[in-house]
C-alpha positions as CSV (number, residue, x, y, z in Angstrom):
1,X,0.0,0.0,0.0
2,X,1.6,3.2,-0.8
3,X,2.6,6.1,1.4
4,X,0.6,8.8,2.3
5,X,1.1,12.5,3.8
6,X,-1.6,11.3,6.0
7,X,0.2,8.1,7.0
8,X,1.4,9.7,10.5
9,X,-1.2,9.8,12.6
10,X,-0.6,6.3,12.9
11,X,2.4,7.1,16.2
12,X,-0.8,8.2,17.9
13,X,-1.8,4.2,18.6
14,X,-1.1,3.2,21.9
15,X,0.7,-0.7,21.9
16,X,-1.8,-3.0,24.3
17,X,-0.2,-5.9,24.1
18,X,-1.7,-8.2,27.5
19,X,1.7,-9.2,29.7
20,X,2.6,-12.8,28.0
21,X,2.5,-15.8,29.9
22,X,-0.4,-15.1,31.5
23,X,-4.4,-15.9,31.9
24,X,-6.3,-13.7,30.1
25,X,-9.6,-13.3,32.3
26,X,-12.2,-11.0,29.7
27,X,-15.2,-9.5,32.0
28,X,-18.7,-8.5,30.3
29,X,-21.3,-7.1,32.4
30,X,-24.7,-6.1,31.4
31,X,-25.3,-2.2,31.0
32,X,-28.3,-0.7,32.8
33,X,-29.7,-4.6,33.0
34,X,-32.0,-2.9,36.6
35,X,-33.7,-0.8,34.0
36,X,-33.7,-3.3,31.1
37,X,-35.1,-6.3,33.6
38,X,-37.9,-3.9,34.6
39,X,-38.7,-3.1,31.1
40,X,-39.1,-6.7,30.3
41,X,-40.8,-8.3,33.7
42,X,-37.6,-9.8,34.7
43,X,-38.6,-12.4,37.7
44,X,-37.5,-11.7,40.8
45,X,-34.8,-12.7,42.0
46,X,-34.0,-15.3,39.1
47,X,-35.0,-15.4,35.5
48,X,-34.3,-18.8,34.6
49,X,-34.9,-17.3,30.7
50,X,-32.6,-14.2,31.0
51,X,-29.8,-16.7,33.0
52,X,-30.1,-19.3,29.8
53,X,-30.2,-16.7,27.3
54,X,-27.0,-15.3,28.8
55,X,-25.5,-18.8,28.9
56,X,-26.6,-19.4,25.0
57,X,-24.8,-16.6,24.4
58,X,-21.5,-17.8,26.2
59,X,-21.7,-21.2,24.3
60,X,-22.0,-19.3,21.1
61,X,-18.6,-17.0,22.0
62,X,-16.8,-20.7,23.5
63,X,-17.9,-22.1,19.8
64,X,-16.4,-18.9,17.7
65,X,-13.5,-18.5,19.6
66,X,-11.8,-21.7,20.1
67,X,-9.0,-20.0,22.1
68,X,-11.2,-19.7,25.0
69,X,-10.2,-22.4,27.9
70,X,-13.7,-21.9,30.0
71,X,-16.1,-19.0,31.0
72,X,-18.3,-18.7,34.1
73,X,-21.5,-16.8,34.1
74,X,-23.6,-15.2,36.9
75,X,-26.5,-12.6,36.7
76,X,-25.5,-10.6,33.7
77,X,-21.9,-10.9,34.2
78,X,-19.8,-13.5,32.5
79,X,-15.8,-14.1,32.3
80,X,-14.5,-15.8,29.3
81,X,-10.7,-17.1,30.0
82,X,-8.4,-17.5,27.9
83,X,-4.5,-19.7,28.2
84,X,-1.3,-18.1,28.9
85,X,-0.1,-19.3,26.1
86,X,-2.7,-17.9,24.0
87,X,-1.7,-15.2,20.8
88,X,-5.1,-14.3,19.5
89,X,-4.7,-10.9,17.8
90,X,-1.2,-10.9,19.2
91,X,-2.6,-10.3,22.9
92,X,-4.0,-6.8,22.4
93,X,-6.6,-6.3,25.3
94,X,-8.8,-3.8,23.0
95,X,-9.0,-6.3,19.8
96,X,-9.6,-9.5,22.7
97,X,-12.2,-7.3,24.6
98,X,-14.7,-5.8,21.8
99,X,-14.3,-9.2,20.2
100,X,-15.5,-10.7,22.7
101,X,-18.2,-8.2,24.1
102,X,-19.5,-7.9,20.6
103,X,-19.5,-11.4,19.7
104,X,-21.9,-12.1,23.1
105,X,-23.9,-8.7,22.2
106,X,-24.6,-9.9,19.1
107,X,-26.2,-13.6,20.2
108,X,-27.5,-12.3,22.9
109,X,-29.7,-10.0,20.8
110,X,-30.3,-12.6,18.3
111,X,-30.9,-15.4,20.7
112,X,-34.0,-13.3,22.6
113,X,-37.1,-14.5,20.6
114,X,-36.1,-18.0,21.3
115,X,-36.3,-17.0,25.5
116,X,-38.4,-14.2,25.2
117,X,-41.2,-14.6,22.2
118,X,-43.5,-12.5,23.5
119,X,-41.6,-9.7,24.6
120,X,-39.6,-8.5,21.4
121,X,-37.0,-6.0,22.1
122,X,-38.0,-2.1,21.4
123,X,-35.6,0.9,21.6
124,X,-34.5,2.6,23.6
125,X,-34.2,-0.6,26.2
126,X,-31.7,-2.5,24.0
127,X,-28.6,-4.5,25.7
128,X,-25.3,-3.8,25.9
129,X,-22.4,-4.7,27.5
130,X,-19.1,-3.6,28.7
131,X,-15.8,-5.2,29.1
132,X,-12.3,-5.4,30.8
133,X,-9.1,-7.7,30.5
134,X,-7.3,-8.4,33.4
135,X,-4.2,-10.8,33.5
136,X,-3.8,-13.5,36.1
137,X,0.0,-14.7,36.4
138,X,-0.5,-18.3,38.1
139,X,-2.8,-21.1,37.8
140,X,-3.8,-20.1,41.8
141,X,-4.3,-16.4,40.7
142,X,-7.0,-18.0,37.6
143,X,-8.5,-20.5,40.0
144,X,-8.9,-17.6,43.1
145,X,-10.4,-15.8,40.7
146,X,-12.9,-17.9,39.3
147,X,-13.8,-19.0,43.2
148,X,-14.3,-15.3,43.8
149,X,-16.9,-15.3,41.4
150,X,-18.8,-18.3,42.4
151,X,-18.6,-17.5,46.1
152,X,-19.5,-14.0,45.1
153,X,-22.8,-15.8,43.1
154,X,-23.9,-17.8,46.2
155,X,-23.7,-14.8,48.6
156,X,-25.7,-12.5,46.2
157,X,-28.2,-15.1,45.5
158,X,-28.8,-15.8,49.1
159,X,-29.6,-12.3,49.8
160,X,-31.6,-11.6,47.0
161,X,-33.7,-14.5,46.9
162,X,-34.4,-13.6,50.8
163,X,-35.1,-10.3,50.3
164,X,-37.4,-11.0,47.5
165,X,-39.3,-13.4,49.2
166,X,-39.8,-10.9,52.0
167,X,-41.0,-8.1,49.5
168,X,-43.0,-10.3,46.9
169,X,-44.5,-12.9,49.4
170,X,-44.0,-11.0,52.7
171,X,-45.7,-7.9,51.9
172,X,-42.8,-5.5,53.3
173,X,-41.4,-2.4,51.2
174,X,-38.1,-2.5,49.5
175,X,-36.8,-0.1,52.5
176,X,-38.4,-2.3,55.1
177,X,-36.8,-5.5,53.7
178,X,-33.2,-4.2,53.7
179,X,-33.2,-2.8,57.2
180,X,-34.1,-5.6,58.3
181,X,-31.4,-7.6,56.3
182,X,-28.7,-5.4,57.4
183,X,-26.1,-7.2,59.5
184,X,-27.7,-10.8,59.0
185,X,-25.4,-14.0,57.8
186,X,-26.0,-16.7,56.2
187,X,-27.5,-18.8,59.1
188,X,-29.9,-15.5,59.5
189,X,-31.1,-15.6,56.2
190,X,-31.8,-19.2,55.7
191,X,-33.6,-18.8,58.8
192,X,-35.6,-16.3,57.7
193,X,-36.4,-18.3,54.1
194,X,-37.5,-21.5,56.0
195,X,-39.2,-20.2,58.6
196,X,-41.5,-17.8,57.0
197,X,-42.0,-19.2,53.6
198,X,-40.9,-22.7,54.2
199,X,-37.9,-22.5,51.8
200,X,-35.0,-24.7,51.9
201,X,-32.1,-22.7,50.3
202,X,-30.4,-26.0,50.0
203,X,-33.1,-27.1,47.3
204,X,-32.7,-24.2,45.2
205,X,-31.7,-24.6,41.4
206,X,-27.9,-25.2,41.6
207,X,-27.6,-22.5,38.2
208,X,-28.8,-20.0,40.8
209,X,-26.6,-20.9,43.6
210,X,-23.9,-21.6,42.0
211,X,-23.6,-19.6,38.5
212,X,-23.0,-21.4,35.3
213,X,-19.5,-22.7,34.1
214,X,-19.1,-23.4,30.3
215,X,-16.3,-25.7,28.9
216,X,-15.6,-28.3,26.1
217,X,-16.4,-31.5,27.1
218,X,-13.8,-34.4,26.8
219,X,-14.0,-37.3,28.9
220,X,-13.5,-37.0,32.8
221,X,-10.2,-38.5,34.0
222,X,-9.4,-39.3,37.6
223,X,-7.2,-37.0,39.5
224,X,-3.2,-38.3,39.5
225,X,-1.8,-38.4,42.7
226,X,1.8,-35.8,42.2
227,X,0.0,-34.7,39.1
228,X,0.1,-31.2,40.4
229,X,3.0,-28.6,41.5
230,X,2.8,-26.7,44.8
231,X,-0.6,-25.0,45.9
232,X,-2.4,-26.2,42.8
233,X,0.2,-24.6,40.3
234,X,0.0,-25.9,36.7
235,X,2.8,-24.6,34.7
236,X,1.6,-22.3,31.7
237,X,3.1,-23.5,28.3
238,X,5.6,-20.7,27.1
239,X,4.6,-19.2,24.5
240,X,7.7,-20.2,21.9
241,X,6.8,-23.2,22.1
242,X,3.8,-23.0,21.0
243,X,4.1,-22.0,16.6
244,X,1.5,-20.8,14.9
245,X,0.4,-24.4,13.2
246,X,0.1,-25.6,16.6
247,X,-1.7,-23.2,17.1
248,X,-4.0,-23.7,14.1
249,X,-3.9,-27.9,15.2
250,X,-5.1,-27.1,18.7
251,X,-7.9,-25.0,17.6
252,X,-9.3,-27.7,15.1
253,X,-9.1,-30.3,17.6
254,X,-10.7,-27.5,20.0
255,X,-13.8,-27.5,17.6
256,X,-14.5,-30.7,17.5
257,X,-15.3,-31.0,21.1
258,X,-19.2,-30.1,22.1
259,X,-19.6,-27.1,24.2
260,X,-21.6,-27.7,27.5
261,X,-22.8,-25.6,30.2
262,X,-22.9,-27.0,34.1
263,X,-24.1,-25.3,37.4
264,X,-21.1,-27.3,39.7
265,X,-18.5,-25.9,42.4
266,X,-15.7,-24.9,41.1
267,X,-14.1,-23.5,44.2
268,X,-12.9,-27.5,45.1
269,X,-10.7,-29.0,43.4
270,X,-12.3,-31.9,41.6
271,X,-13.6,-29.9,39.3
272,X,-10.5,-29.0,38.0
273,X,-8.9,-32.4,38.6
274,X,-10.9,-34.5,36.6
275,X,-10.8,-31.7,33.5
276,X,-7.2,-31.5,33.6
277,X,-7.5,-30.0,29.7
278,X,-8.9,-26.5,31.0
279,X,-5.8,-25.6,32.7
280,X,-3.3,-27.6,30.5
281,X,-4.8,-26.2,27.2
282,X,-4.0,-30.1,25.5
283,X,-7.3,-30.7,24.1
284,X,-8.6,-34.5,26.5
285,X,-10.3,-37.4,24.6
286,X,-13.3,-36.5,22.7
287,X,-16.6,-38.7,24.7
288,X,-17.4,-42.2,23.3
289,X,-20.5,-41.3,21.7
290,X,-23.6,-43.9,21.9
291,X,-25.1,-45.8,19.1
């Protein structure tokens, strides 16, 4: 392409290359989703069309971007990681995030009718989401990360699902509810749940309690005893040794695996154990499938 006079506003483009070696952890969250839920009868305090609409969504990004070693979703928030050894769009954080963000955006919107047919979407209420990168430098950094989340999920459910139980079936206002709630723990709350509206927090949908967590399913191996380094640590693949056709093997091999979305605790460490491929980024064997 030839030269231009014009050709130097190009030094005014910032380098954003993401520190190598490291997990890249892309966070979307849903943009005025309070207003947007109100607008289209959300349920209180779960949707379970809005949470499988987000989690459609997520499958869709795991499918088109086969870079992607697992996401985890909650509310309208959801974290889509990716290896240390990963070199999608060379590691800029601005190509990674509105590839991402968009990529959701745009299956989220077209997705809708299929969880929401009788409630098309109208301007202005239309959803959008932002996004960060932030970069994790250990496999304990990811995992505490991803356990942040989850616990972050259970504690946020418990509290909303008791205070809406105390507005919707209780009869108290909003302001009533929350002063009431202020100071309580856990024990308090499932008190309050069972008690009064013979609830059993324990027998609540596991996607609500416990978010969902989306990954390619391979088969399930058993934990190896020494299999692991200290405190968990699995040693990120550096990334020379990882060339561009390897690259381009891993993510055909990636592709064939089905995506699947699970509600299970990923705090523990059998979850993690018996999908060793999630933190290794060596695709696992692909599921004997039935005749």
């Amino acid at each position: 392409m030839a030269n231009s006079k014009y050709e130097y506003v190009k030094a005014f483009e910032q380098p954003d290359a993401l520190l190598p070696n490291t997990w890249i952890v892309i966070r979307i969250d849903g943009r005025g989703f309070h207003k947007l839920s109100d607008k289209y009868h959300f349920e209180k305090p779960n949707d379970p069309r809005a949470l499988n609409l987000m989690n459609a969504a997520a499958v869709e990004v795991m499918k088109d971007l086969p870079d992607l070693s697992i996401a985890y979703g909650v509310s309208d928030e959801y974290s889509f990681v990716f290896h240390p050894s990963c070199q999608l769009f060379e590691r800029r954080s601005a190509k990674l995030v509105t590839t991402i963000v968009s990529t959701f955006t745009a299956h989220y919107i077209y997705n809708w009718p299929k969880f929401f047919p009788d409630t098309p979407l109208e301007p202005p209420h239309l959803p959008t989401f932002d996004g960060r990168a932030v970069t994790y430098p250990s496999t304990r950094n990811l995992r505490d990360y991803m356990s942040w989340r989850q616990v972050d999920c259970h504690i946020n459910n418990l509290y909303n699902t008791t205070f809406w139980m105390m507005v919707l079936r209780g009869g108290m206002s909003n302001t009533d509810a929350e002063r009431e709630l202020q100071g309580t723990v856990s024990s308090d709350k499932n008190e309050i749940l069972f008690k009064r509206f013979g609830i059993n927090y324990n027998n609540e949908p596991e996607m609500y309690k416990k978010g969902s967590v989306v990954y390619r399913q391979y088969q399930l191996e058993e934990p190896k005893k020494g299999g692991q380094t200290q405190e968990g640590e699995t040693p990120s693949i550096p990334e020379k040794e990882i060339s561009k056709s390897q690259q381009e093997k891993l993510r055909k091999l990636r592709r064939k695996a089905k995506v699947v979305v699970e509600h299970v605790d990923i705090v523990k460490d059998d979850f993690w154990e018996q999908r060793p491929w999630i933190l290794s980024n060596k695709p696992g064997k692909l599921p004997v499938q039935e005749s």
